[in-house]
C-alpha positions as CSV (number, residue, x, y, z in Angstrom):
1,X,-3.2,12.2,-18.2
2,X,-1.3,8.5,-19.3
3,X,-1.9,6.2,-17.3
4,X,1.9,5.0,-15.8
5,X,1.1,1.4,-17.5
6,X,1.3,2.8,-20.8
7,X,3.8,5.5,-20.1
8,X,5.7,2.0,-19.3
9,X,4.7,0.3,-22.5
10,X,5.6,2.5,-24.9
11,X,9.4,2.9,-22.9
12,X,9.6,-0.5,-23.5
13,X,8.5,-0.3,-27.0
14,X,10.6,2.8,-27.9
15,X,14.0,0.5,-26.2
16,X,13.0,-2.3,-28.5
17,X,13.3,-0.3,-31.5
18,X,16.6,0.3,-30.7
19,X,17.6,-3.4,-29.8
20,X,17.2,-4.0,-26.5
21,X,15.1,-7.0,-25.3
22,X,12.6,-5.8,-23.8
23,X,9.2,-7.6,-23.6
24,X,6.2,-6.8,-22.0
25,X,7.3,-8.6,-18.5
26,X,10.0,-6.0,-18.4
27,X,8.0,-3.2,-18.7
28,X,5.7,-4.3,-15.9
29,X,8.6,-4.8,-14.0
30,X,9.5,-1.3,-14.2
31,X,6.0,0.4,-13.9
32,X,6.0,-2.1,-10.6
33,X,9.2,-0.6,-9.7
34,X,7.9,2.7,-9.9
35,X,4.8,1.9,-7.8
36,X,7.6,0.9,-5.2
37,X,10.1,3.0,-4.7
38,X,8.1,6.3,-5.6
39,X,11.2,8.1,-7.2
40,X,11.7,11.5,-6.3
41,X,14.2,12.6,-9.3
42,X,15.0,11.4,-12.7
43,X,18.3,9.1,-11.2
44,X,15.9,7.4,-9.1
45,X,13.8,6.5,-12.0
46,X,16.7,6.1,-14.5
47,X,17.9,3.4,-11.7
48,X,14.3,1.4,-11.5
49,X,14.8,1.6,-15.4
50,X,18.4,0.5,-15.4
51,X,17.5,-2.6,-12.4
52,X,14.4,-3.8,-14.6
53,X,15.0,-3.3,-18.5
54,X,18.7,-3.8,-19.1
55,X,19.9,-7.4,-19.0
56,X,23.3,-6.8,-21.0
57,X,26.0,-3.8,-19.7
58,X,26.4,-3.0,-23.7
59,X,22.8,-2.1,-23.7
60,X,23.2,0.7,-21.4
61,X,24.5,3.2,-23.7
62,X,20.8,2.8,-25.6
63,X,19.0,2.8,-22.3
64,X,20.7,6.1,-21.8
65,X,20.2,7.7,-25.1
66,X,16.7,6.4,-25.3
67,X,15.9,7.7,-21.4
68,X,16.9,10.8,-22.5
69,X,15.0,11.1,-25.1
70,X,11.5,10.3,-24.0
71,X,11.9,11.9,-21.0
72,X,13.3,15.2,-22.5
73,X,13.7,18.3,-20.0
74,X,13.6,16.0,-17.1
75,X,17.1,14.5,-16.7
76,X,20.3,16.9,-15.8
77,X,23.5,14.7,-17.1
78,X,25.4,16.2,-14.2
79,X,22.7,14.3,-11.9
80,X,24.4,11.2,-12.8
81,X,28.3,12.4,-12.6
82,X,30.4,11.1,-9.6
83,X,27.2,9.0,-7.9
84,X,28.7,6.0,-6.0
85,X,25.6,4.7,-6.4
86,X,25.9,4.0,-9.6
87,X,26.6,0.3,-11.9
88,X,30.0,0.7,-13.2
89,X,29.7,4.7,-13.5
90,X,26.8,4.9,-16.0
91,X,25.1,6.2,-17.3
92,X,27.3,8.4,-19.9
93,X,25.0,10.8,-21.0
94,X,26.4,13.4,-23.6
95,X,25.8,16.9,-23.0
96,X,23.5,17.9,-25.6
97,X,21.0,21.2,-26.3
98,X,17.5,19.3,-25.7
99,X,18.6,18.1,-22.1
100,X,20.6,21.5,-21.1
101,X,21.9,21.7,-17.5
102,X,18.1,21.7,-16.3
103,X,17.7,20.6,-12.8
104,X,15.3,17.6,-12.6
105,X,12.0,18.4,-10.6
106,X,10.8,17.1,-7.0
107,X,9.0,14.3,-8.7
108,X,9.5,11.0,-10.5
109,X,7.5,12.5,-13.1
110,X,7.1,15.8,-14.3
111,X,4.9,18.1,-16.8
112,X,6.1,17.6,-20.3
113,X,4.7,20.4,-22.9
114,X,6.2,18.8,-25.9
115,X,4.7,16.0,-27.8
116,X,7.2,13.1,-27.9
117,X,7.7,11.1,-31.0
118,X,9.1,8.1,-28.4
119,X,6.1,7.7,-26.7
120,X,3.6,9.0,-29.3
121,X,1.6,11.9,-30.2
122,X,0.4,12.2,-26.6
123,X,2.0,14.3,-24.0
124,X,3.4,12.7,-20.9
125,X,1.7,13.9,-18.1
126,X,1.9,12.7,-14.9
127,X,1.1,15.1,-11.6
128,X,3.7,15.1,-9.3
129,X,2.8,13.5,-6.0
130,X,4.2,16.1,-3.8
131,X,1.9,18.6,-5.4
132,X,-0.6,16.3,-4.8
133,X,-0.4,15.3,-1.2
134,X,0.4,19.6,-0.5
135,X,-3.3,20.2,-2.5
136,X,-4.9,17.2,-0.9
137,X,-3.6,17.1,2.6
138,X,-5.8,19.1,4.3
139,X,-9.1,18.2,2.9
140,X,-11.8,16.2,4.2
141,X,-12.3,12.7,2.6
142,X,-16.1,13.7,2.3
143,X,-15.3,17.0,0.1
144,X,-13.5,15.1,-2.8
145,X,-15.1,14.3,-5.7
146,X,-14.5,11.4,-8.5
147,X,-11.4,13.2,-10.2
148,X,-9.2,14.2,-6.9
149,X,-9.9,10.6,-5.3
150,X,-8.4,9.4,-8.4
151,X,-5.4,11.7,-7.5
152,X,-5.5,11.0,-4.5
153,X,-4.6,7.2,-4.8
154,X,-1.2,8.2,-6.9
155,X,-0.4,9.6,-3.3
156,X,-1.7,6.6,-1.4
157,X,0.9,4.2,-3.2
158,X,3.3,5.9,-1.2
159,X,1.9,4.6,2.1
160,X,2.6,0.8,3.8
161,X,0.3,-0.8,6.1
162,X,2.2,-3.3,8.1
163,X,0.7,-5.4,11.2
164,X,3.1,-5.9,14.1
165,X,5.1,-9.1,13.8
166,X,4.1,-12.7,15.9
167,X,5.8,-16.0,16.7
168,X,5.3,-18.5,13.9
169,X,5.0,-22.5,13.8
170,X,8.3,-22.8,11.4
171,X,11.9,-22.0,12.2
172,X,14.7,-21.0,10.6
173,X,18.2,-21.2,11.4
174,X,20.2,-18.9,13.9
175,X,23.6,-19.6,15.3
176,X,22.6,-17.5,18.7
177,X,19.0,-19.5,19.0
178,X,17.9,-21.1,22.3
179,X,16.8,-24.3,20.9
180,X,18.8,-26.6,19.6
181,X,18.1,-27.6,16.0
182,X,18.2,-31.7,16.4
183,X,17.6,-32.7,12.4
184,X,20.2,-30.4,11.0
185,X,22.6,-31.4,14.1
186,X,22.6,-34.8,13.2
187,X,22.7,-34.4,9.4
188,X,26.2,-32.6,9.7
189,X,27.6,-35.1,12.4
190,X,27.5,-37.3,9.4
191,X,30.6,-35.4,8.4
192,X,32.5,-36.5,11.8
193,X,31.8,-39.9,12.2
194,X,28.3,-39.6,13.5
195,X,29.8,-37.2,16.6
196,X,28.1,-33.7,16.7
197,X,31.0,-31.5,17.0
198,X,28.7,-28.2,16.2
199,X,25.5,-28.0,17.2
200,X,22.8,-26.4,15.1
201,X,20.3,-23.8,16.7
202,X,17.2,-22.5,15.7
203,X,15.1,-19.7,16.3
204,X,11.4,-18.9,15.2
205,X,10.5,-17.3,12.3
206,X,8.4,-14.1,12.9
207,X,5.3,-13.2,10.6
208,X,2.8,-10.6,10.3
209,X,0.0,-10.7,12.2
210,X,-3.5,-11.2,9.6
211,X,-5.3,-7.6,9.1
212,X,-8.8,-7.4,8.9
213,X,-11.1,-4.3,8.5
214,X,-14.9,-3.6,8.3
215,X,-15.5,-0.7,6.2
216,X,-19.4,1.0,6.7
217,X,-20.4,1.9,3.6
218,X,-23.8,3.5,4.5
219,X,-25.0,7.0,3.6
220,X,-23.2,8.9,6.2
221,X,-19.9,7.3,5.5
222,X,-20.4,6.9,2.0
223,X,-17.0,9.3,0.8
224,X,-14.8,8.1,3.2
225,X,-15.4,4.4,3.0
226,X,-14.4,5.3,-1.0
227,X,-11.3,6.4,0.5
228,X,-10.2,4.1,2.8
229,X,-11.3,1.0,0.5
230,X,-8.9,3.2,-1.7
231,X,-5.9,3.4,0.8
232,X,-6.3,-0.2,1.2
233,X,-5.7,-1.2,-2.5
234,X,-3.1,1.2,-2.9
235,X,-1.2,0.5,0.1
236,X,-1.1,-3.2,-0.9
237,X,2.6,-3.5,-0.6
238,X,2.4,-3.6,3.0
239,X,-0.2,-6.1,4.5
240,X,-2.5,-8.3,3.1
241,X,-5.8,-7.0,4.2
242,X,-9.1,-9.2,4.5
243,X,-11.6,-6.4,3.3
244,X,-15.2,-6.6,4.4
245,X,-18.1,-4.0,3.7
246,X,-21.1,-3.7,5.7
247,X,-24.5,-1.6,5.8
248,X,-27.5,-3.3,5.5
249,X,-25.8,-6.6,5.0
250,X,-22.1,-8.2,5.2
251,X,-20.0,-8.1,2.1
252,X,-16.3,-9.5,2.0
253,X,-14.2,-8.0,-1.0
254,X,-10.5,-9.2,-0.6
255,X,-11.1,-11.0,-4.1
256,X,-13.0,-7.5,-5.8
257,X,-10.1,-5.4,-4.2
258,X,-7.0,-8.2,-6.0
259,X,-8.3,-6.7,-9.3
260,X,-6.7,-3.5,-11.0
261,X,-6.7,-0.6,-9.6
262,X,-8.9,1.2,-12.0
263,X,-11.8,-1.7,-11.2
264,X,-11.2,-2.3,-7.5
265,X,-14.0,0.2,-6.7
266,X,-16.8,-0.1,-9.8
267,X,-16.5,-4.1,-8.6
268,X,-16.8,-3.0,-4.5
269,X,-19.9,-1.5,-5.5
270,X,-21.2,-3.8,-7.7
271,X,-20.8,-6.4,-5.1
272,X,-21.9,-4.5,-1.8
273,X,-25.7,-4.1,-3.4
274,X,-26.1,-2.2,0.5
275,X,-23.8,0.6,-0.3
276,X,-25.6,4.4,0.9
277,X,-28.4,2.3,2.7
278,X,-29.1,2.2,6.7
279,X,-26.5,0.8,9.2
280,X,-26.6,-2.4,11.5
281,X,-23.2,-2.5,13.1
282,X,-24.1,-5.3,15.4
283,X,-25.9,-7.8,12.9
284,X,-22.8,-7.6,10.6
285,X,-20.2,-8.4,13.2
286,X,-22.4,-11.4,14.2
287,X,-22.3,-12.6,10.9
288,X,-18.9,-12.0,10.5
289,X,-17.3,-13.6,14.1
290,X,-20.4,-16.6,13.2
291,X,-18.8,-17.2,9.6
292,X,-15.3,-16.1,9.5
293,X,-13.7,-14.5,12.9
294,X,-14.2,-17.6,15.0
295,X,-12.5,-19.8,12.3
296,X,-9.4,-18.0,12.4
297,X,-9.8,-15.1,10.4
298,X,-9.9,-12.7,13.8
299,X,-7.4,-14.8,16.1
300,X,-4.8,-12.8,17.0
301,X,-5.3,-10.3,14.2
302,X,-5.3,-6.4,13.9
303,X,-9.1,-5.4,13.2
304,X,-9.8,-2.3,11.7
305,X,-13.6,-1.1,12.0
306,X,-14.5,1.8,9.7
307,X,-17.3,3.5,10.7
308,X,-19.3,6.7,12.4
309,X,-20.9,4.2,15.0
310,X,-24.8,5.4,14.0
311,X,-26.2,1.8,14.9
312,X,-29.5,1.2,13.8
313,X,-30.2,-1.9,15.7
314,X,-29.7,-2.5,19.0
315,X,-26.8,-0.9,20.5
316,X,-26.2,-3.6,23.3
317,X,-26.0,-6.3,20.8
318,X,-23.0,-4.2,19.3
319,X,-21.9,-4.2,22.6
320,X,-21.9,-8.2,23.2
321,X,-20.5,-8.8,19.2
322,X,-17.6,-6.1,20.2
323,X,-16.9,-8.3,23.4
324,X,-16.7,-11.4,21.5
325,X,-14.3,-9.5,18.8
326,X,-12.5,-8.1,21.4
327,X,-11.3,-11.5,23.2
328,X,-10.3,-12.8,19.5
329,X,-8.3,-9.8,18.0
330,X,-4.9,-8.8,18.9
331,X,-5.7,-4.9,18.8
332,X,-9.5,-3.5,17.5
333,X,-9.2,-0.1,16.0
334,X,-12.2,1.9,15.7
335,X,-11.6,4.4,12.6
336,X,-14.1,7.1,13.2
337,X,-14.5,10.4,11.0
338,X,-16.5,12.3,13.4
339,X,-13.8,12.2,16.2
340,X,-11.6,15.0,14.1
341,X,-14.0,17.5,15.8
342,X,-12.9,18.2,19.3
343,X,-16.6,19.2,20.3
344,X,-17.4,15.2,19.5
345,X,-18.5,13.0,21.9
346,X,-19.3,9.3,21.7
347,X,-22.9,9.9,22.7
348,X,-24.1,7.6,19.9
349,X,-25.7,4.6,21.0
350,X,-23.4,2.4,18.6
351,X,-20.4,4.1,19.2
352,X,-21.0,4.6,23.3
353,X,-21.5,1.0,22.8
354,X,-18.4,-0.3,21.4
355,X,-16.0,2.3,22.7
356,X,-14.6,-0.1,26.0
357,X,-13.8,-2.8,23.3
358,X,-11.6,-0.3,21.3
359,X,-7.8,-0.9,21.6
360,X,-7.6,2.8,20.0
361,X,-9.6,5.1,18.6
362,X,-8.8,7.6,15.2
363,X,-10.4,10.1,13.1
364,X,-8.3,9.4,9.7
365,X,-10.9,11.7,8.2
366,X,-8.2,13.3,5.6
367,X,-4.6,12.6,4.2
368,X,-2.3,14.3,6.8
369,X,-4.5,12.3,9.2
370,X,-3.7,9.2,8.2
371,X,-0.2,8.7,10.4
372,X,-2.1,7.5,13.4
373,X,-4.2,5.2,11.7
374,X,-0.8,3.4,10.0
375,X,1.0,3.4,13.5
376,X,-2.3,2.1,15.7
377,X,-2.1,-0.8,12.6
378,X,1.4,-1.3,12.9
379,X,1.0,-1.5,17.0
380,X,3.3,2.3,17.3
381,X,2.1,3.8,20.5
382,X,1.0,7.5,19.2
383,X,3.2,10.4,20.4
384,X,2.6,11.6,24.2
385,X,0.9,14.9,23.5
């Protein structure tokens, strides 16, 4: 399998031999842009390539032959024909026998059999993430090993985690805003002899709220804490998570989880020496409200707990830590594999515990389960059932 960073590199490379300036900034551009939009067919991609490696209209006629050639079998010149969506009609591809009248697949990459001399002796395979998430969908977290979490992540990027929107201290201008916007009134009376004919409003500018999440990585949650720490990384396009890990001991790894992709997990492990050992729900939250939460890190922030709730300490200090929590947060969401089974009840000490504190409670135990973990985040009410 090549990796989509040097499937990028060597398009790059392959349009520079043909003239076009395109450096390596470009072509992380344009892998970026892929991580992004998640095309679904080869116009999609020809337009992430078109919006981040073309700087010049007379280089599009290279972009085109060059698309076509490294991504042979995959584009259908018709695709392109009589698209209003298209920059200035393009691109003009000539009808010729390698391309054919082939329809382009479901995917924003295909299975290509043929070597290809643009991007090397290597074939460019790249599973298609509908495939994927059909394969992956219904399987628990806890049954996937090393190779299809890996493929699962590819389907992951196509997820956003977004926090629900507050009030912020800064403003920004809005001709319908209750407040009247004194500085910027004054500056343009300057223009009528110091008499404000127009009045300037103001409204505040909305944010999103902070998310924070407390993954358990002991024995028992050991696969799906993988997973989630996963979702999180891949799903970075939405908010801006402050990651911590807990077992044993408290571990925060929003710094480990910035790194790429391919390190984010080796380094979580590295640096949560706990991971597979016992549980101790309650002494981790102290530590965390005692440290961070009661700094500002949990005010009015979406918290995300990640665990099974088997507390080995004592299960009313969980209780007390979850109270404290609970009058910080804006919503505390309990993510909780064992509550897919509709024989489960939260007899658990732990999780008996810290079930009155929880705004909402969901299993998210596999990948067509993940829906009402992202609306609980995003503050959705779930669907009456």
């Amino acid at each position: 399998m090549t990796d989509l960073a040097a499937v990028a590199a060597r398009f790059g490379a392959a349009l520079r031999s043909e003239g076009v300036a395109v450096g390596a900034d470009r072509s992380a551009r344009f892998a970026q842009a892929i991580t992004v939009v998640a095309p679904s067919s080869a116009s999609e991609l020809y337009r992430c390539a078109l919006a981040t490696l073309i700087s010049d209209p007379a280089e599009i006629p290279l972009l085109d032959r060059v698309f076509a050639a490294v991504f042979e079998g995959l584009v259908d010149p018709a695709e392109f024909r009589g698209d209003p969506g298209n920059f200035g009609d393009t691109p003009s591809h000539a009808p010729n026998a390698a391309l054919g009248t082939l329809n382009v697949p479901n995917a924003a990459f295909g299975y290509s059999s043929a070597p290809n001399a643009a991007l090397g002796e290597h074939d460019v395979e790249v599973p298609t993430v509908g495939s994927a998430a059909e394969s992956l969908g219904s399987r628990d977290f806890g049954a996937l090993d090393a190779e299809e979490l890996a493929l699962l992540a590819e389907v992951m990027r196509r997820f956003t985690i977004a926090t629900p929107l507050r009030r912020s201290r800064r403003f920004r201008a809005a001709p319908g805003g209750r407040e009247v916007d004194l500085r910027q009134t004054l500056r343009r009376a300057r223009r009528s002899g110091a008499e404000p004919v127009l009045l300037s409003r103001r409204t505040p500018r909305r944010k999103p709220r902070k998310l924070v999440v407390l993954c358990d990585i002991s024995g028992s949650m050991q696969a799906h804490a993988r997973a989630m720490l996963q979702l999180l990384y891949c799903a970075s396009g939405g908010a801006r998570a402050e990651v911590f890990t807990f077992a044993t001991r408290l571990t925060r790894l929003t710094r480990v989880l910035a790194t790429r992709p391919a390190d984010a997990l080796r380094l979580a492990g590295e640096f949560a020496p706990d991971w597979s050992g016992g549980t101790r729900i309650g002494a981790a939250l102290r530590e965390f409200l005692d440290v961070h939460g009661t700094r500002g890190m949990a005010r009015g922030a979406v918290v995300v707990i990640i665990s099974d709730g088997w507390e080995t300490g004592d299960p009313a200090g969980l209780g007390e830590q979850m109270a404290r929590l609970a009058r910080l947060a804006h919503r505390v969401i309990w993510v909780n594999p064992r509550t897919a089974s509709a024989r489960y009840q939260p007899l658990v000490g732990g999780m008996a515990a810290a079930l009155p504190y929880c705004d909402q409670v969901v299993s998210a135990h596999r990948l067509d389960a993940l829906g009402p973990l992202l609306d609980a985040v995003a503050g959705r009410k779930p669907p009456r059932t």
